[in-house]
C-alpha positions, 0 to 999 in steps of 0.5 A: 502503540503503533498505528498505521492510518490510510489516507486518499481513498474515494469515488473515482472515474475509470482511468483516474489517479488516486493517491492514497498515503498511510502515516505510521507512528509508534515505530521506527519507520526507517527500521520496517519494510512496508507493503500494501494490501487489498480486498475487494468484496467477496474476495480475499485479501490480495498484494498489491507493491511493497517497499523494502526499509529505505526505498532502494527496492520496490515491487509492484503486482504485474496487473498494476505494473506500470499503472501503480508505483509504491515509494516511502518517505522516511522522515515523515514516517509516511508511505504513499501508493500512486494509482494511475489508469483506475480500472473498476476491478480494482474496487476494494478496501487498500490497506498499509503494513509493515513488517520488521526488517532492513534487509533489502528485498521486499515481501509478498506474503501477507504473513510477513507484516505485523501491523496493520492499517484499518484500510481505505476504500477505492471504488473505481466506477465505469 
């Protein structure tokens, strides 16, 4: 079956670097647009960058543009999200997921994605 399992979470100082990863298996990676995801406490889950299926097109959210880059490894069926300059508010459970699709442009709209990650946490600490 398909999985999607997080990786690289934890306690981090305000203005760290995380790295979080998500390792797919059960589906062809190459063939899925991936996305990432998170929710903070209390609030709903919001998008985060998202990755079309070979890389060619990425999109990052404008409070972490610049800070945050999504990018894809296809032959290791991984996706990774780097986290520069953590500020606290971004505290929350980040989760991976993909969505069936080789077209070119990359989707927001959690509705899109079909299978998802148990999630990871980040706490940004002040």
């Amino acid at each position: 079956q398909v999985q999607l399992v997080e990786s690289g979470g934890g306690l981090v100082q305000a203005g760290d670097s995380l790295r979080l990863s998500c390792a797919t298996s059960g589906l062809i990676f190459s063939l899925y647009g991936m996305g990432w995801f998170r929710q903070a406490p209390g609030k709903e889950r919001e998008f985060v960058a998202a990755v079309n299926y070979n890389g060619g097109s990425t999109y990052v959210i404008d409070s972490a543009s610049g800070r945050f880059s999504i990018s894809r490894d296809n032959p290791k069926n991984t996706l990774y999200l780097q986290m520069n300059s953590l500020r606290p508010e971004e505290t929350a459970v980040y989760y991976c997921a993909a969505r069936r699709s080789t077209l070119g442009r990359t989707s927001t709209r959690q509705d899109d994605y079909g299978y998802w990650g148990q999630g990871t946490q980040v706490t940004v600490s002040s």
